[in-house]
C-alpha positions in Angstrom: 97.2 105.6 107.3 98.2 109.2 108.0 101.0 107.0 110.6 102.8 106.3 107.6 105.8 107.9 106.3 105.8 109.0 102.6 109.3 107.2 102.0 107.8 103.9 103.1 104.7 104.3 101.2 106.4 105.3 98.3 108.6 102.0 98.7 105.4 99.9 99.0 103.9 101.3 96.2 106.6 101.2 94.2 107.6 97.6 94.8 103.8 96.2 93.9 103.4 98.6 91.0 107.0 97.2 89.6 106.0 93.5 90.3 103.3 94.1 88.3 104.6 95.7 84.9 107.4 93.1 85.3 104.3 90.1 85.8 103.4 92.1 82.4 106.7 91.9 80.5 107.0 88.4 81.5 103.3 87.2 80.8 102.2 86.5 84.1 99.8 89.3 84.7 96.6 89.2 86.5 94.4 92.3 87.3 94.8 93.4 91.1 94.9 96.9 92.0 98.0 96.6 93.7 97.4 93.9 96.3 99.8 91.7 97.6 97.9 88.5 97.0 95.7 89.1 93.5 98.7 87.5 91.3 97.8 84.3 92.8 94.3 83.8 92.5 92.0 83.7 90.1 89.0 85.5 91.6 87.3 88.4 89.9 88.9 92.1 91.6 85.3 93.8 92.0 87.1 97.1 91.9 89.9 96.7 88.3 87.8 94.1 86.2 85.5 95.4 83.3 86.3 98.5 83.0 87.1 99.5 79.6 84.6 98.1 76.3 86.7 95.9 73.5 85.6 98.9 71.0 87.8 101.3 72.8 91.1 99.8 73.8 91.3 98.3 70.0 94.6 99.4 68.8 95.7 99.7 72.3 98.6 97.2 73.1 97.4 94.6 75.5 100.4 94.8 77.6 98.9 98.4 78.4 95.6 96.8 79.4 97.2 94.1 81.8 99.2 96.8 83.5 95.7 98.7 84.5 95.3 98.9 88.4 92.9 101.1 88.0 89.3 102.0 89.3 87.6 103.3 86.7 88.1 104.9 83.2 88.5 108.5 83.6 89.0 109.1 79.7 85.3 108.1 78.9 84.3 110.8 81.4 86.5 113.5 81.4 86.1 115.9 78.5 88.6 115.7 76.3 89.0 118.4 73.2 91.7 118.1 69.9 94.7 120.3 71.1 94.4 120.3 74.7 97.3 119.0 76.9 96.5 116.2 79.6 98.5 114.9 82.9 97.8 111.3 84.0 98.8 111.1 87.4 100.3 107.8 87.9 100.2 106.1 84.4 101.1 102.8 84.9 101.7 101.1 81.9 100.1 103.9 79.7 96.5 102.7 78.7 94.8 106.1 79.8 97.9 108.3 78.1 96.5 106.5 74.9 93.5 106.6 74.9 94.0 110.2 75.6 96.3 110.7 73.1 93.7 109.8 70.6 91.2 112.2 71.4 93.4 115.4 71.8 94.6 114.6 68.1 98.3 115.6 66.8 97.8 118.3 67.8 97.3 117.9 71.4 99.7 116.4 73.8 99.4 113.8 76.7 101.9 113.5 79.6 101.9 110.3 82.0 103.4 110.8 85.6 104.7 107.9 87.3 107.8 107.2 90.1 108.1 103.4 89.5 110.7 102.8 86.8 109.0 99.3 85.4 105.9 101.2 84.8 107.8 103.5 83.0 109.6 101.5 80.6 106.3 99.4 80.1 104.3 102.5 79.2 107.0 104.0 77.1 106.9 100.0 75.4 103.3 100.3 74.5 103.1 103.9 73.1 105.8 102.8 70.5 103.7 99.6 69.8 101.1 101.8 69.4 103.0 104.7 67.0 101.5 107.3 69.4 104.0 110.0 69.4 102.0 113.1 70.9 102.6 111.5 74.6 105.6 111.5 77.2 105.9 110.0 80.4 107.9 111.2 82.7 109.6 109.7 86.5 108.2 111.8 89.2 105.8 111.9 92.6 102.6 112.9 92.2 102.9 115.3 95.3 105.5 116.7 93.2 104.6 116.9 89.4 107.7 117.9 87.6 105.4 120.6 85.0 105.4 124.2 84.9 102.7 126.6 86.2 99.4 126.5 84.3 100.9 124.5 81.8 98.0 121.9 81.4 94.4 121.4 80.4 93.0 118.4 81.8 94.3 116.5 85.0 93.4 112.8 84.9 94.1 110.2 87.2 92.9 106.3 87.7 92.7 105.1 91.3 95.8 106.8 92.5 95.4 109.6 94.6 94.1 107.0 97.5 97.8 105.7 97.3 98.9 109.2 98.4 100.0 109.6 101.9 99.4 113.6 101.5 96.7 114.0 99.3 96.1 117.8 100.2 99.3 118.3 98.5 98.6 115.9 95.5 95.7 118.2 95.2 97.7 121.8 95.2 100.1 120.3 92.9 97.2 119.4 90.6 96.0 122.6 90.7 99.2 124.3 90.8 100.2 122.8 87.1 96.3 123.3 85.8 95.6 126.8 83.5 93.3 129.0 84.8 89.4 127.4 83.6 91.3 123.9 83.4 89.5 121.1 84.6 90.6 118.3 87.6 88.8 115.0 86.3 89.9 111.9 87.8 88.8 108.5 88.7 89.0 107.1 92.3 87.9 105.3 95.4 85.6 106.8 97.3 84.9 106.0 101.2 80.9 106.7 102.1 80.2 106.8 105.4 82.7 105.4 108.3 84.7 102.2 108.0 86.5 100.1 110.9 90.0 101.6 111.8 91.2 98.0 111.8 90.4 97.8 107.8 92.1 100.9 107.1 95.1 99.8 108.8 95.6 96.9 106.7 98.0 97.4 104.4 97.1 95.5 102.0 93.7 96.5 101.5 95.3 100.4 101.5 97.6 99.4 98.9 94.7 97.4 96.7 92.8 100.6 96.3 90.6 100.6 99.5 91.3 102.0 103.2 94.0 105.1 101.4 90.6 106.5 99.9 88.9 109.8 101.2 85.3 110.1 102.3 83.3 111.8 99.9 82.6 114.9 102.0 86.1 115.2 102.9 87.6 115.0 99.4 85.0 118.3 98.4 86.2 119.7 100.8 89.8 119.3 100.0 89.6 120.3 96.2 87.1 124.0 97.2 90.3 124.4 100.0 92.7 124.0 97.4 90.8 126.4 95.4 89.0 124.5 93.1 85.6 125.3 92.2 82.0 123.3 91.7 83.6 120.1 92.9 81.5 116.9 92.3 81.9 112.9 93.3 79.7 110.7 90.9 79.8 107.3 91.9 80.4 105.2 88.9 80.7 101.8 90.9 79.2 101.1 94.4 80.7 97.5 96.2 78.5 95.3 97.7 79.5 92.7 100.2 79.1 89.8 98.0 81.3 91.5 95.0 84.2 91.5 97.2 83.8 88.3 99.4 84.7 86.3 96.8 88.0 87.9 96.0 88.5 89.2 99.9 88.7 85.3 100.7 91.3 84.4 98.1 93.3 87.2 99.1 93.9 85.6 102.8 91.5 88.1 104.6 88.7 86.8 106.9 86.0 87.9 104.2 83.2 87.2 107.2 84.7 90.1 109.0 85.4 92.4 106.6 82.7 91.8 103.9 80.1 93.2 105.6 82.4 96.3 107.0 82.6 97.8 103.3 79.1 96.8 102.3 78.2 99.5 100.2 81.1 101.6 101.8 82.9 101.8 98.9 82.7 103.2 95.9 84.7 103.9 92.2 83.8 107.9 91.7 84.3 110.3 89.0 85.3 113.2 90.9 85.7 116.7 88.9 86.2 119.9 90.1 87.7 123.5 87.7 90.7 126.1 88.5 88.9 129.1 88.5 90.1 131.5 85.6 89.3 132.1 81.8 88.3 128.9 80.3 91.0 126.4 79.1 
């Protein structure tokens, strides 16, 4: 996808991202990671579905829930300690800024970066619904985070990055805004090994989470570039062939073709990697 232009991605993004908080709003939602077609089917997205336990989004409006896209669930990985400040890059409608909230305590703070206005107003919805006040979301690109230097503890993020057209600058930014010892913890697709260029050109795979991702090797080497230190990919979700097919087929794509082509291909990772410095 590097063909693209930023603006246009940014539109796309935008437009699906907004469709969905407003499918939210009006009670229409289903979980999709973006793609074009989920909203109108009912098969199971092997990459958004299951991914947080009753016991921890209790208390947690279910609005926030529906508006998930994401990949994994970067807040029961990333370490978390009372006081410490958090970026989510690309909140959505706010789930991970909550649970976050909750486990830096009042006296810790969460911001939630996102550039689609819907999401926005959703996420701001659900914190008040929630009485969580130690949070703020703000409107902004991820390739340009709107935060001082070294001004934040923990980076989280939940299968957004892939949506990035220029994810080395993502990453400088990310480390750009983290304190020296702070610590890059995010959730995202993950490419292993090589995948047809015809499936990463189709758009709506790239926009459902899939053919933006990086290959594992080249996303380490991105974050020790940056500047980042002890980067890491654990693979918290591997796709098989028959996970997707299902859910490939009701989305309008010849399953038969592309099933087999991200066999095992793709995965959900927790990827982690530290700003070198005195610890956070």
């Amino acid at each position: 996808m590097s063909s693209s232009r930023p603006s246009d991605v940014h539109a796309i993004v935008r437009e699906r991202y907004g469709a969905t908080a407003l499918a939210v709003v009006e009670g229409k939602a289903s979980s999709c990671c973006g793609g074009g077609s989920c909203g109108n089917t009912d098969a199971k997205d092997p990459i958004t579905s299951d991914l947080y336990e009753a016991a921890q989004v209790q208390g947690i409006p279910a609005d926030a829930v529906l508006a998930s896209l994401g990949c994994g669930n970067p807040t029961a990985l990333a370490e978390l300690h009372p006081g410490e400040t958090v970026l989510d890059l690309g909140s959505g409608g706010g789930i991970d800024v909550l649970l976050s909230a909750r486990r830096v305590g009042p006296t810790g703070f969460v911001y939630g970066l996102d550039m689609t206005d819907e999401m926005l107003a959703l996420a701001s919805k659900n914190a008040k619904a929630a009485g969580v006040q130690n949070v703020s979301f703000l409107k902004g690109q991820i390739e340009q985070i709107p935060l001082p230097d070294n001004s934040v503890d923990v980076i989280i993020s939940n299968c957004v990055i892939n949506l990035a057209v220029d994810k080395p600058q993502v990453l400088h930014e990310a480390f750009r805004v983290l304190k020296p010892g702070g610590r890059f913890a995010v959730s995202d697709v993950v490419v292993r090994g090589e995948v047809p260029p015809d499936v990463r050109r189709s758009m709506e795979l790239w926009v459902g989470c899939i053919a933006g991702a990086l290959e594992e090797q080249e996303f380490l080497g991105l974050l020790t570039e940056v500047g980042f230190r002890s980067p890491s990919v654990e693979p918290t979700r591997i796709y098989r062939a028959e996970d997707a097919r299902a859910f490939l087929k009701a989305s309008g794509l010849d399953a038969d073709r592309v099933a087999d082509d991200i066999d095992g291909r793709f995965c959900s990772a927790f990827v982690r990697a530290i700003k070198p410095g005195a610890s956070a």
